[in-house]
KELO-389872 format. One record per residue (C-alpha): residue in one letter; x, y, z. Coordinates in steps of 0.2 Angstrom, whole numbers, padded with zeros to 4 digits, always signed. Layout:
<atoms>
aXYZ ...
</atoms>
This chain:
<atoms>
x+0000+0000+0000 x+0007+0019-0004 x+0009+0028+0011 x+0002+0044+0012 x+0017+0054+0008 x+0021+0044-0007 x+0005+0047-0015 x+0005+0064-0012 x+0022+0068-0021 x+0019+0056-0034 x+0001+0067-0036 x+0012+0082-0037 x+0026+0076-0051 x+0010+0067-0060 x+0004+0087-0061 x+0020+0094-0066 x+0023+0081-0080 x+0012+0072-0091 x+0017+0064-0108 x+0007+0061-0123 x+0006+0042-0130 x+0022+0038-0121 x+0016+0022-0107 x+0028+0022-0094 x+0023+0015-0078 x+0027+0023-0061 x+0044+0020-0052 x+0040+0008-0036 x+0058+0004-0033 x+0066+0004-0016 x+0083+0014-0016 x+0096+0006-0009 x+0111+0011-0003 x+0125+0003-0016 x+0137+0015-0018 x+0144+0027-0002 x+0150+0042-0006 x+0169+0040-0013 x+0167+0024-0015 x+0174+0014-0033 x+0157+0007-0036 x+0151+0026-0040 x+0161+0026-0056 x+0152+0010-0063 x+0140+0014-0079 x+0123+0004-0079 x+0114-0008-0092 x+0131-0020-0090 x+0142-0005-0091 x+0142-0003-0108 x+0135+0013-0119 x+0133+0005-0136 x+0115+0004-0139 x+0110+0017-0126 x+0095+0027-0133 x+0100+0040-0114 x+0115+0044-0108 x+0114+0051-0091 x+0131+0061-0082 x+0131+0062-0064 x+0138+0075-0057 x+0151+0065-0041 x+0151+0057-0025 x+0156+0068-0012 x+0147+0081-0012 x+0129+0070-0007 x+0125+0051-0005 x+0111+0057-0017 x+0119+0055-0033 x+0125+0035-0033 x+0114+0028-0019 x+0095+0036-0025 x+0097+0042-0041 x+0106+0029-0053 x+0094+0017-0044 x+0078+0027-0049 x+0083+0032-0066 x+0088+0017-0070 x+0071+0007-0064 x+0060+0023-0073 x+0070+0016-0090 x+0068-0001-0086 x+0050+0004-0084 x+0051+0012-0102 x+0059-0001-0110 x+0073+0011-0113 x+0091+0007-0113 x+0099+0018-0102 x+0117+0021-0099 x+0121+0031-0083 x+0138+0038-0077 x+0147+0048-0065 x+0158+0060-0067 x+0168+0059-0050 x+0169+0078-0048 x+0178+0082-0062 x+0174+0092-0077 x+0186+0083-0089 x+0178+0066-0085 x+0162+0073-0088 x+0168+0078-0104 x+0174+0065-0110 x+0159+0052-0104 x+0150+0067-0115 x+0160+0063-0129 x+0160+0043-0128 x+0139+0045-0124 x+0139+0057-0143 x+0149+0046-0153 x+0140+0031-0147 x+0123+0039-0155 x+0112+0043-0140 x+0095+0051-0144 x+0093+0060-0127 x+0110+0066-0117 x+0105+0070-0098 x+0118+0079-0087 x+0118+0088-0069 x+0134+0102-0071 x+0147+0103-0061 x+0148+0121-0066 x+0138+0131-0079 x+0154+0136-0093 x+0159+0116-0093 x+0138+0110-0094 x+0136+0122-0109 x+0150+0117-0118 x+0143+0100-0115 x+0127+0104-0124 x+0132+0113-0138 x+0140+0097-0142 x+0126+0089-0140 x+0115+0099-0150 x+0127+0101-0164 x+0126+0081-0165 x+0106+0082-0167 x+0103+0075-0150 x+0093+0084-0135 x+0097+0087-0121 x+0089+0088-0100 x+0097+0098-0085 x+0095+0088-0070 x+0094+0093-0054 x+0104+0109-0059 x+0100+0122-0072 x+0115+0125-0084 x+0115+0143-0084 x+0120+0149-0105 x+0117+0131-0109 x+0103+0125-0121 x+0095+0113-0114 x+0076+0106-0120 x+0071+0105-0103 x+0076+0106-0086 x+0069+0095-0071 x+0071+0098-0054 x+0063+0106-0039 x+0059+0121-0032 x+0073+0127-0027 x+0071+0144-0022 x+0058+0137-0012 x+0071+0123-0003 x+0078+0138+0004 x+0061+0147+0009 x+0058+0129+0019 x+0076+0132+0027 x+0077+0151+0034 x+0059+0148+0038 x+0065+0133+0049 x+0078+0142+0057 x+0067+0157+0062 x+0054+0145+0068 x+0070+0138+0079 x+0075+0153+0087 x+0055+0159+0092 x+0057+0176+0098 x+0076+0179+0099 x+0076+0197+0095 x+0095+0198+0093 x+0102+0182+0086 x+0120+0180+0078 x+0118+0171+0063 x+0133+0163+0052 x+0126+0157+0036 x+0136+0143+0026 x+0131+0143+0007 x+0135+0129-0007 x+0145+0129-0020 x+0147+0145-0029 x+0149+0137-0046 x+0132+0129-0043 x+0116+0138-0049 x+0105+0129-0035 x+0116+0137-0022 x+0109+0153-0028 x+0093+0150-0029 x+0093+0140-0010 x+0101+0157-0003 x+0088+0169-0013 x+0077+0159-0004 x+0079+0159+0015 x+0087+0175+0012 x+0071+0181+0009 x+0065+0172+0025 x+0082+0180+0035 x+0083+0198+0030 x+0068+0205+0038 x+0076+0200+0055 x+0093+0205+0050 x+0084+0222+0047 x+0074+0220+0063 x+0087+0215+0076 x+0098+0198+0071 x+0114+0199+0062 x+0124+0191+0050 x+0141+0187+0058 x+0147+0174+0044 x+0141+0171+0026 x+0153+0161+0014 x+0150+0150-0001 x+0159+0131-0001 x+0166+0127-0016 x+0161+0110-0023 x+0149+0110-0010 x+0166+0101+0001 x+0160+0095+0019 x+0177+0094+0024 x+0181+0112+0018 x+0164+0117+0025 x+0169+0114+0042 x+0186+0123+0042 x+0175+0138+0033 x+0163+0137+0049 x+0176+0136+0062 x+0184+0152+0053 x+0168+0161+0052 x+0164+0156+0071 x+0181+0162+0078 x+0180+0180+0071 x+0163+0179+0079 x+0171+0177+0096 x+0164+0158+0095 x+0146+0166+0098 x+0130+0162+0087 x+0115+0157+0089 x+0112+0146+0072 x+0119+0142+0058 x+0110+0141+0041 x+0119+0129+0033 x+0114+0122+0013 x+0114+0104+0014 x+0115+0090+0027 x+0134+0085+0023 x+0141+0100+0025 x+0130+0102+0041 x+0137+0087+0049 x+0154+0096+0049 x+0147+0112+0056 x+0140+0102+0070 x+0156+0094+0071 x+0163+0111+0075 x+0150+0118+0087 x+0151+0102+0097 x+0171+0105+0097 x+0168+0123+0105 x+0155+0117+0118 x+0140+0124+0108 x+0122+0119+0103 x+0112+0128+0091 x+0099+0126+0078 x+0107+0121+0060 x+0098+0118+0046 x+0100+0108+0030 x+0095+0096+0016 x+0092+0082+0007 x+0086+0072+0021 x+0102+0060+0023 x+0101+0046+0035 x+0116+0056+0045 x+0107+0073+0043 x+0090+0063+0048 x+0099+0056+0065 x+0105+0072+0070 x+0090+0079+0067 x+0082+0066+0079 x+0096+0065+0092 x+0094+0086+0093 x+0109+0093+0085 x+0103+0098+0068 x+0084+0106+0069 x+0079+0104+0049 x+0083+0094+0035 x+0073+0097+0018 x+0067+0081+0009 x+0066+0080-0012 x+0058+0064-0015 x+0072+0061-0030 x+0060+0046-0035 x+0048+0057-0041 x+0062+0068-0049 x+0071+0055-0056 x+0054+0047-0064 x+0051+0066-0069 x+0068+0066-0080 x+0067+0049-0087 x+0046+0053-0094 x+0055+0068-0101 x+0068+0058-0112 x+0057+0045-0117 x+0044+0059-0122 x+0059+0067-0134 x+0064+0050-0139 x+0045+0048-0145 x+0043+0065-0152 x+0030+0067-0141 x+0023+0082-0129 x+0032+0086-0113 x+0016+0094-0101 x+0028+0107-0091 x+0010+0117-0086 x+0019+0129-0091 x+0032+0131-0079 x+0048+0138-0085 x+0066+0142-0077 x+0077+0161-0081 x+0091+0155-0088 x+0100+0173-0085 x+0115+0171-0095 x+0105+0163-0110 x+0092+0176-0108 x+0079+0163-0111 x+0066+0152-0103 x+0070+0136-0101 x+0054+0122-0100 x+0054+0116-0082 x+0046+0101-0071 x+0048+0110-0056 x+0042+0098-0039 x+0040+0103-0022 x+0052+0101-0008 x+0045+0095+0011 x+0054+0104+0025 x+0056+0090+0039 x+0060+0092+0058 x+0059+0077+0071 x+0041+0072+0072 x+0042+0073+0052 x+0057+0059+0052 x+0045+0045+0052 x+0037+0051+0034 x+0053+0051+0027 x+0055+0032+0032 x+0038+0028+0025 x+0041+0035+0010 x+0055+0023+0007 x+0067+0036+0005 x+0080+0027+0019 x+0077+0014+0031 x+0074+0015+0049 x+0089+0004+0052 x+0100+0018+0044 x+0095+0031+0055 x+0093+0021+0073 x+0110+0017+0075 x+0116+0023+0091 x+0106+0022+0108 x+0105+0039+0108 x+0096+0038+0094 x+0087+0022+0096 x+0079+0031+0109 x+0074+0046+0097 x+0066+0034+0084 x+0055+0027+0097 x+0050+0044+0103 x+0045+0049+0086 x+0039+0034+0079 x+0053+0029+0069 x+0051+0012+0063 
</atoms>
């Protein structure tokens, strides 16, 4: 049976696209975790490894900067092709731009109808699809808008409103504080999503930086590196006189160094963060984190893959619509734009239900054993 979460997201990405004559069935695959972050499994192709006959060619973006990439995505794309009857063949760049070229290259020559790709910066994804269009083949930003690019379509979430869920959480956090010392900690400055996440809960943070808060830290991480997250934070928090009051931080891996951090100086304050990991999850249960967002990449993934089969058929991608400022292009780009859950303690358990992570992931400690049974985590 669909748990109620399910059904309403799949409702949601079932309004945002609908395809004409195309027959795919709905994704109802579990994702598992086959691939941790940096591991040599990420690097591995799908359909057998091998590109020849691929009608999709799908580009990652790396391993580091989420779980997401290797551990839900490839699984979901690959089951919404299997589900098509498409042959997919589905990559990962590791990071860096040259591999991605060059998986670009091998997926061109090989004669793929439909290239999808998530940039690992604008100038690199661009060059990427002028290729591809040259070639005759279209082409789908994933995830992240190539900004000058020329993709067909874009799909992702909406992510200005990712960030709208996260200052929204962190004011919620703080109640009444009237003169709270805030360090924000931004994501990758190459990454267009990063702007759109701090246009949004900047618009939740400004009117209490003009009515009493301040900023006391606001940095971008390049490559969205948890690692170099944390040594920004500590940096940020010692010219603060190691006094804050939370930390709006862009996603749940760089959170967990931040927390890191605090816990290093003896503090506790609300974080923020996204993508609704099983470590950002746990934290968020145990108290050290107060907010995660959840993008139910099942829906997003199925989403991109009704997109490609609906070019590959030459049939009608139903956007309702919606479309995405590519600034630099000076163009509209067709979107599939779905909608992002905000998720604090007592919202842990919908996130489980929606088979999104596993219970067994997230109730590792007795700390946090404890925690899932007070929330209902199960």
């Amino acid at each position: 049976m669909r748990k109620p979460l399910v059904g309403a997201l799949a409702l949601a990405a079932a309004g945002s696209l609908a395809l004409t004559a195309c027959g795919s069935s709905s994704s109802g695959a579990t994702a598992t975790s086959s691939a941790a972050p940096g591991s040599s499994a990420a690097s591995s192709s799908s359909a057998g490894g091998a590109a020849g006959g691929a009608q999709v060619g799908v580009i990652l973006p790396d391993t580091q900067s989420s779980a997401r990439w290797e551990s839900f995505d490839k699984p979901y794309l690959q089951k919404a092709f299997d589900d098509a009857g498409v042959k997919a063949d589905i990559q990962n760049a590791l990071g860096d731009t040259g591999k991605m070229a060059t998986i670009a290259d091998s997926m061109i020559q090989e004669g793929v109808k439909v290239l999808i790709i998530t940039n690992l910066d604008s100038a690199s994804g661009a060059q990427i699809e002028t290729k591809a269009k040259n070639a005759g083949i279209k082409t789908i930003d994933y995830d992240r808008l190539t900004l000058g690019g020329s993709a067909d379509y874009y799909v992702s979430f909406d992510n200005v409103k990712v960030g709208e869920l996260q200052g929204a959480g962190l004011v919620t956090a703080l109640g009444s504080k009237a003169d709270a010392k805030i360090i924000e900690v931004n994501g990758s400055p190459t990454d267009n999503n990063a702007t759109l996440f701090k246009q949004g809960y900047d618009s939740q943070l400004d009117p209490k930086y003009k009515s009493g808060w301040k900023k006391v830290g606001d940095q971008s991480v390049p490559k969205w590196d948890n690692a170099q997250a944390g040594v920004i934070f500590e940096q940020l928090l010692t010219a603060a006189g190691n006094k804050i009051d939370g930390a709006l931080v862009a996603n749940d891996g760089m959170a967990q160094s931040v927390i890191t951090v605090l816990k290093k100086n003896g503090l506790k304050v609300p974080v923020t963060g996204q993508d609704a990991t099983p470590d950002g999850l746990r934290s968020i249960l145990v108290g050290d984190q107060y907010m995660t967002v959840y993008k139910a990449v099942k829906a997003e993934a199925k989403g991109a893959a009704d997109a490609a089969v609906a070019l590959i058929k030459g049939t009608t991608v139903d956007t309702g619509g919606k479309t995405t400022k590519d600034s630099q292009a000076g163009r509209d780009v067709p979107s599939v734009l779905l909608t992002p859950v905000a998720i604090t303690a007592d919202k842990v358990k919908d996130v489980v239900a929606d088979e999104f992570v596993k219970a067994s992931e997230i109730c590792t400690t007795p700390e946090a054993k404890t925690a899932c049974t007070k929330f209902g985590v199960s």
